[in-house]
N, C-alpha and C positions, 0 to 999 in steps of 0.2 A: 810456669813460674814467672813470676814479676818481678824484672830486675831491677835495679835503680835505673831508672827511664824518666828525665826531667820531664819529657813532652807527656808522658801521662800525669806527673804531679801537676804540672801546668794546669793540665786540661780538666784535674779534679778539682784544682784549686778555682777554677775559673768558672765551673759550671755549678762549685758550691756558692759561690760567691754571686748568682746567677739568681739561683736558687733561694737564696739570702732576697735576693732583694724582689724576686718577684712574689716571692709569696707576704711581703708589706705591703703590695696592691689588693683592692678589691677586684673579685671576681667571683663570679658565678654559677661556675663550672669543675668539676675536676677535673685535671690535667694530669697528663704521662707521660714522658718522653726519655727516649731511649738515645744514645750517643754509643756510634761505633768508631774506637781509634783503627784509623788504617793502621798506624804499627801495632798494636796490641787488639786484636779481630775476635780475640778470645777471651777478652776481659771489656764486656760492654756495660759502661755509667747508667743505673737506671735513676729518673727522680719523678715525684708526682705529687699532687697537691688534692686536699680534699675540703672542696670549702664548705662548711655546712653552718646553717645560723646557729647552731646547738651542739653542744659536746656530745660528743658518738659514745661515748661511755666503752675508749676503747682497751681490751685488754691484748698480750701476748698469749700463746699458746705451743706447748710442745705436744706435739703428738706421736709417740714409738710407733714404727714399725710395726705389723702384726695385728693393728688393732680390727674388730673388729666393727665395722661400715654399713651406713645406711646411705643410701640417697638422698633423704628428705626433702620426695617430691610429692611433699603434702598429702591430700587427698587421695593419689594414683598408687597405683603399686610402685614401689624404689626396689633400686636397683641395692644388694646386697652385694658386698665384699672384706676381704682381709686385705689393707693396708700393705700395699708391696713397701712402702718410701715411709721414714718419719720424717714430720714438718716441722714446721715452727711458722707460725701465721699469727697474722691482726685480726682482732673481730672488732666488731661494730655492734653499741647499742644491745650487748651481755644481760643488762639488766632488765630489756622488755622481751620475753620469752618469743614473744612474736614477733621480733623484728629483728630480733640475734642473726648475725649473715659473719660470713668469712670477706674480709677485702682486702687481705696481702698474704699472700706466704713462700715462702721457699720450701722444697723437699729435700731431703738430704743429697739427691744427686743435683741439684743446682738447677732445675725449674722451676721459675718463679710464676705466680700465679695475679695477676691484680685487677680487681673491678673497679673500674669508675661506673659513674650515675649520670644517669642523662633523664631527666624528668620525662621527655617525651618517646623516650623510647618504647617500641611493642614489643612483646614475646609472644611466641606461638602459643598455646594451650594445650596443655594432652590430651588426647583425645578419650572420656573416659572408655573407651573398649580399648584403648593401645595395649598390642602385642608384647610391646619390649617394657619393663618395668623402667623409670625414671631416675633420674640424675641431677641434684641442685649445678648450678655453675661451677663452684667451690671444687665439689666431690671428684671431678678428674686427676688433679695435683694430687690426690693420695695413689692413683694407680699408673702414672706416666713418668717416664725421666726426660723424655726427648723428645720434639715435635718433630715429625718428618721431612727434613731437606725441603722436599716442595712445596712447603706449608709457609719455609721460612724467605724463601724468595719473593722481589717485592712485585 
């Protein structure tokens, strides 16, 4: 629980105020950044920026528990499942059926999910004979609450 704790209203006030004024700069890229208060370990400040020349045409989204799940890993065989977690997530660009993607959300137990874009980045390809059926980015956050301790070490 979050008490009245000045040094965290400080540090929200200070990193909104942060926030405020970097994203009135030009820039190029999206950005994430995560801030852990030594007194409060358990309540970490996320913020992120997403600069794009074009409106992402972005909408909300609740999704219940239970639902049920594809992969949509295009061409391949996807991975099929029922929703352990419901969400609530940002999409991107809703209105061009091809280009629709998930780029923020939370699940009901408090994993946060978020893509940035990096032009030059590569992905592997599946391979079309792959054994295991496929999985978008996005698609994890509906079946996980927790990363593993040793995941989270830096």
């Amino acid at each position: 629980m979050i008490r009245n704790n000045k040094h965290l209203k400080s540090t929200v006030c200070a990193l909104s105020l942060a926030a405020l004024t970097l994203g009135s700069a030009v820039s190029l890229a999206c950005t994430r950044f995560v801030y852990m208060d030594p007194q409060n370990p358990d309540y970490p400040v996320t913020a992120r920026s997403m600069d794009w020349a074009d409106d992402t045409d972005t909408n909300l989204w609740i999704f219940p528990r239970g639902l049920e799940r594809s992969g949509a890993a295009g061409k391949y065989p996807s991975l099929e499942w029922t929703s352990k977690y419901g969400s609530v997530i940002a999409s991107a660009f809703d209105s061009n059926v091809n280009m629709a993607s998930t780029t923020d959300g939370v699940n009901e137990k408090g994993l946060a999910a978020n893509v940035l874009w990096l032009a030059e980045s590569e992905y592997p390809k599946a391979a079309p004979t792959a054994q295991k059926p496929g999985l978008s980015v996005a698609g994890w956050a509906h079946t996980c609450w927790i990363i593993l301790p040793p995941l989270m070490k830096p």
